[in-house]
N, C-alpha and C positions, 0 to 999 in steps of 0.2 A: 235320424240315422247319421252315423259319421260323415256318409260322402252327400248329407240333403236329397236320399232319395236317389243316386246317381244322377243329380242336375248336369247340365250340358256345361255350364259354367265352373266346371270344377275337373273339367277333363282337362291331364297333363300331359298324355300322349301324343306322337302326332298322327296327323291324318283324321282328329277327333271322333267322330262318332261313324266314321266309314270304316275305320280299319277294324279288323275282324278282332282282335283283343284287344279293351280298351284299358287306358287308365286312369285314375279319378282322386283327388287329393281327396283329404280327409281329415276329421280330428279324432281323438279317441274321448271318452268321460274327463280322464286325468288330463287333458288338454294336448296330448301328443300327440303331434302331425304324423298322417301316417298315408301311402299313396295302395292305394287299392286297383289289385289286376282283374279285371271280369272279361270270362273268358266266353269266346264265340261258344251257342248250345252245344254245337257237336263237336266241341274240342275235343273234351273230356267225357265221352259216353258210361265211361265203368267210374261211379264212385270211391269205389273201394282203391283203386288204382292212382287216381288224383289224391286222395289222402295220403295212400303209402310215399308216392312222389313230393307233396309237400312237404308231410313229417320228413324225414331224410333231406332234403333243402335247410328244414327250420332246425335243424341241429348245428349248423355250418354256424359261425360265430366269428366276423370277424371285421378289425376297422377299416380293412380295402372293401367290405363289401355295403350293398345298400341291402343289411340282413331280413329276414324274411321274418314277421313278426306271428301269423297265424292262418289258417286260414277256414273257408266256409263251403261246404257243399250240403246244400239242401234241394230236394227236386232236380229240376235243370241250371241252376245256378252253384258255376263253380267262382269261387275267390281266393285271390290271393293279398295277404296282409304285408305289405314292410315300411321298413325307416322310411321317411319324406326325405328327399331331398331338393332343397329349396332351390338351387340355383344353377340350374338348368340341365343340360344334354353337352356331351362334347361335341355333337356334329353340333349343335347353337353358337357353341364357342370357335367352334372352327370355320365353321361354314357360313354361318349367319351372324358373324359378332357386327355390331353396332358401334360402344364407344374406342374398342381397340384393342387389335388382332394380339391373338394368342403371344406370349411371348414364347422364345426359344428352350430357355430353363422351365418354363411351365411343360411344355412338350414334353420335353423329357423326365417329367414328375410322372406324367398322367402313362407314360411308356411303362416305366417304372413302377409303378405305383398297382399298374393295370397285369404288369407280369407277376407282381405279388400276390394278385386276389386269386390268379389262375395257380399259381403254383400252392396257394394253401389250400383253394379247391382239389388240387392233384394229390395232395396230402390229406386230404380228407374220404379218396375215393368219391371222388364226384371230378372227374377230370373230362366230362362232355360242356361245352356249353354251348348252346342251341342261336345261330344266327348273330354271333360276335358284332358289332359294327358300332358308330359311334354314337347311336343313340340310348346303343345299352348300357355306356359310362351318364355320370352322372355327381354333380358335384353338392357336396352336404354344405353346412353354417358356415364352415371353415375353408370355404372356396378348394377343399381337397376333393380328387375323384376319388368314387367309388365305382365297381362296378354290379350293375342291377340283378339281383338276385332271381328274377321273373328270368332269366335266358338258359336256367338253369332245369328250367321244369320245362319238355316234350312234351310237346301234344298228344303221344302215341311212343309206347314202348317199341317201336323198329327205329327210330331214331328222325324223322324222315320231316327238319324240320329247317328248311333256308328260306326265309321271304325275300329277299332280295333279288336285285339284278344279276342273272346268269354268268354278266362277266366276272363276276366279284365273287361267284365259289366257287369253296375249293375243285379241281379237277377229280378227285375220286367221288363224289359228290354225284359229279352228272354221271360218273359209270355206274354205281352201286344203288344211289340214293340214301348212303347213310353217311352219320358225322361221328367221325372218329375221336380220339386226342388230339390226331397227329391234323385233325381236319380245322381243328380250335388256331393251333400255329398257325395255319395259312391265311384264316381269319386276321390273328395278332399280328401277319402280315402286313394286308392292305391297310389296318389301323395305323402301323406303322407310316405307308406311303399316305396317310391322311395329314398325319400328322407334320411330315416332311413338307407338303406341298401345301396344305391348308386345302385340298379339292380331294373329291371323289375320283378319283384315278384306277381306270381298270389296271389290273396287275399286268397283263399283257403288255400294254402300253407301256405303261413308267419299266418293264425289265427291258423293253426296246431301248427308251431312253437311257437304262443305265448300263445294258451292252453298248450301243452306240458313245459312251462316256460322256453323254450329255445331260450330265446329274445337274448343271444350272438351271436347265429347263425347269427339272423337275420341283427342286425349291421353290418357295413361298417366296415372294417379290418383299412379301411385309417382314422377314427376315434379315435382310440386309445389316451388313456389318456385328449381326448377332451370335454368328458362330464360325467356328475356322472352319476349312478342308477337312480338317481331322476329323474335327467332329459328323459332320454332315457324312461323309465316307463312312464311318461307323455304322451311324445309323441306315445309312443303303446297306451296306457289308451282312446288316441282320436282316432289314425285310428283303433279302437275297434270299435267305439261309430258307427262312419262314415258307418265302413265295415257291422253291423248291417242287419239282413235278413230283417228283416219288416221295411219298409219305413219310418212309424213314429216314431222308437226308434229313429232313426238320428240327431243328433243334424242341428242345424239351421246355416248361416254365421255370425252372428251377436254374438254368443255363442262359435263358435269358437274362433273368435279374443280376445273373455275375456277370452278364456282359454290360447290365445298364446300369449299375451302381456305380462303375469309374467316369461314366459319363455325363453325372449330374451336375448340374451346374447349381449356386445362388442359394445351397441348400440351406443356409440360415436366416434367410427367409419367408417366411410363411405364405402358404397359396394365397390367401386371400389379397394379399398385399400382392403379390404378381399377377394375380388376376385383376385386382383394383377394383375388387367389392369390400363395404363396408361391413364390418364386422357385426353378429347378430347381437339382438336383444339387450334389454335394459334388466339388472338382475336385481332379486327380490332382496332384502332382507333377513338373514339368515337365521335361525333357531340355535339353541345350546349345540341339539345336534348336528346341527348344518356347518354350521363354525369348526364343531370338533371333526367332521367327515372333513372339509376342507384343509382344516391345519393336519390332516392325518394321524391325532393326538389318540391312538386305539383305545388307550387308558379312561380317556373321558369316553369315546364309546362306550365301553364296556359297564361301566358305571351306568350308564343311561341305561342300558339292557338289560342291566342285571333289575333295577328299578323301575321298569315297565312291566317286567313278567309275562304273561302270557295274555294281558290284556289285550293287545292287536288279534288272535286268532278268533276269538268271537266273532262262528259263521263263517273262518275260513277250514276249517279244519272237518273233517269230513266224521257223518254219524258212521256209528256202531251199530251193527246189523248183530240182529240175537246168536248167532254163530260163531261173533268173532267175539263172545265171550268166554274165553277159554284161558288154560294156565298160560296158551302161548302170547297171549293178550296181555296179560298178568306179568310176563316178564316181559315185555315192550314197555311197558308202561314204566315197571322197572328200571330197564335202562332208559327212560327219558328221565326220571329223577335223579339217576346216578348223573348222567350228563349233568342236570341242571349242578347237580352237592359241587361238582369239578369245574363247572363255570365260575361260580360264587367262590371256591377258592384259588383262580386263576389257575390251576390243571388244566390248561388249554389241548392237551396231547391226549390224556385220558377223555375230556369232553369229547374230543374230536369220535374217539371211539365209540363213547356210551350214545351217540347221537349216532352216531351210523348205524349201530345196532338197532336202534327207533326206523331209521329211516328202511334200512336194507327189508325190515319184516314189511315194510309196506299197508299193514291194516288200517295206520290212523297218520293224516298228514296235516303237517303244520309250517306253517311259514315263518313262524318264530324260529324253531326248530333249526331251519334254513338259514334262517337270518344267523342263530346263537354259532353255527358248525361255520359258516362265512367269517366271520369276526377270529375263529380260533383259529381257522388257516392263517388269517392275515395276522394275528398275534405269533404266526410260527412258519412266516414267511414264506408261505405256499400260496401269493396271490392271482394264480389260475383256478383254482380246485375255489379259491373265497368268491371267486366271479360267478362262476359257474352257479354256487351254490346261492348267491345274493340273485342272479337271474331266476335260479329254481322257487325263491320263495315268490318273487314278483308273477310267475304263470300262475302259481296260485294264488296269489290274491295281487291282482292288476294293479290297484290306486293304492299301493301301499308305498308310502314314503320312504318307508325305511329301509325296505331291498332298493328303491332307488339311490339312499346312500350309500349302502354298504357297496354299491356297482361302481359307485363314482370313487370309492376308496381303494378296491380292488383295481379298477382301470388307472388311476395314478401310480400304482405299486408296481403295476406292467409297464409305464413307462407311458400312456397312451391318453394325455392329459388334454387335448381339445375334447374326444369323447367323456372324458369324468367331467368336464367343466358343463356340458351339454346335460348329463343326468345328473350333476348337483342341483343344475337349475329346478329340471322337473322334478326331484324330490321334493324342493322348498316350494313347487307351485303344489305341490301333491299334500305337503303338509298344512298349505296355507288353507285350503280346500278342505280338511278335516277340521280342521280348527273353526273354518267359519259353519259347519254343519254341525259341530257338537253340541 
């Protein structure tokens, strides 16, 4: 089993094996780390309810998040599947660092960085998230945070979910019992005065401090000479705003990020290097196609794809039930050859079509398919719709190499090149792994 069983050694939570939902690192078949949430029996009493909450999670897709890769309910065991992320918790980094305290510009990344994942969650209609605090950030290969996917899913559809110290939620919180949007901000609050002070500070206290104008207290001592007045006032000026009694003085995530983007400092430098973690892995040696998804050379792609055929779908692609053999069958099938004639002659615009028409009837599915309609986006410069679609062939068929290039070509094209460098790898480990079983 990925996580060995749920052994005790493999738990990355904390509070390990006392706190009521635990979590357990993992690997997957194709060697991708993945951190698995198992949840107390009675979290989730209605199945059907834990799925709907997951699926709606695992649709979210994004590189501020640690995204949400699948999950399991069988009997009384509920799971949750997402990305690893290998190096560590921001309360770790904050609270408990070892060779040396967070820097100033890093702070303001993880602010930043943290008001982004909330605000594409708010754009996504998922604008709750359940019990905000520093342990639900969390840092990937690239010493960037993200923040945990697992804060996103309730225990229970009334909303009614703070584990924390009473001083540190929100005030409608203790009236009502439930977490709003506006309850998330007050959250992104005290994160805020974590971050300022490097300590767990009730919000009561540090708004004393900062009515009485005694904001030196409140700074991190390990700060010194790292930031002006200017700066430091800012960032009180917003966990004000946040900290706020009435819900709707609070600013919004979208109004945060315009407030924290003129205050980044060091940005041409990469987290990892401000962190002063070494940078991951030693990388494999690359295939025709691995080189050509790396230089983003589509041409040689396509070539490769057209010359594979539909070899990969064997066992991915789902049987034909005696019912679904009908004219309407007959012309799906149709338009997947019409697709393929407009592949083979670079019609990437008409492919696009005659493959959606395959795809839209729904009776027969295929990851080539997925793969071919990915590669034509990205020949026709529509590289979200080629992600999407390089992700859709990968649900259906897991260990396939090839939806993890076309992901790593699509994620370049968006601009978003430590996550393409991370699934070029596991393509070539995923190819390497075919090759040696053939």
């Amino acid at each position: 089993m990925a996580t060995s069983g749920f052994a005790a050694e493999n738990i990355v939570s904390e509070h390990g094996e006392k706190a009521p939902n635990v979590v357990y690192k993992g690997k997957l078949e194709n060697q991708r780390r993945i951190a698995v949430k198992r949840f107390n029996k009675s979290a989730w009493p209605d199945a059907r309810q834990f799925l709907e909450e997951a699926r709606s999670v695992g649709q979210l897709r994004n590189h501020r998040l640690a995204n949400l890769l699948g999950c399991c309910s069988e009997g009384d065991e509920r799971l949750l599947v997402a990305e690893f992320m290998p190096n560590d918790t921001l309360a770790k980094h904050l609270f408990h660092w070892e060779t040396q305290p967070m820097k100033w510009a890093m702070r303001l990344r993880v602010a930043l960085y943290l008001a982004q994942a909330l605000e594409y969650c708010t754009s996504k209609g998922r604008a709750l998230y359940h019990d905000l605090n520093a342990y639900r950030i969390v840092f990937d290969d690239d010493g960037d945070p993200r923040l945990s996917c697992f804060g996103m899913m309730k225990n229970s559809r009334d909303g009614k979910s703070y584990s924390t110290n009473l001083a540190f939620t929100p005030p409608e919180y203790l009236r009502t019992g439930r977490v709003t949007p506006e309850s998330v901000m007050y959250s992104f609050g005290t994160l805020l005065l974590d971050l300022l002070s490097g300590k767990h500070i009730p919000p009561s206290h540090a708004l004393d401090l900062i009515r009485d104008r005694n904001i030196q207290m409140l700074t991190d001592s390990c700060l010194e000479g790292q930031f002006s007045n200017d700066d430091g006032t800012e960032l009180v000026r917003l966990a004000t705003r946040c900290l706020q009694y009435e819900p709707r003085e609070r600013p919004n995530p979208k109004s945060l990020v315009a407030a924290l983007i003129p205050v980044q400092k060091e940005t041409e430098i990469p987290s990892h290097v401000l962190m002063g973690m070494p940078q991951s892995g030693a990388t494999l040696p690359l295939s025709p196609l691995g080189e050509a998804c790396l230089r983003m050379d589509l041409t040689a792609i396509h070539e490769i794809l057209e010359k594979l055929g539909y070899k990969d779908d064997e066992g991915a692609t789902t049987e034909l039930s005696f019912q679904m053999w009908t004219n309407q069958m007959q012309e799906t099938l149709n338009s997947k050859k019409k697709g393929d004639v407009a592949f083979r002659h670079k019609d990437f615009r008409a492919a696009i079509e005659c493959y959606t028409q395959f795809i839209d009837v729904g009776t027969m599915v295929s990851p080539t398919v997925f793969a071919r309609r990915s590669l034509c986006y990205l020949m026709s410069d529509m590289p979200q719709e080629a992600l999407n679609d390089a992700v859709q062939a990968q649900v259906i068929s897991p260990i396939w190499h090839i939806a993890s290039y076309l992901q790593a070509v699509a994620l370049s094209a968006l601009g978003r090149e430590n996550e393409s460098e991370v699934t070029l790898k596991e393509g070539s480990v995923l190819e390497e792994k075919k090759n040696k079983t053939a």
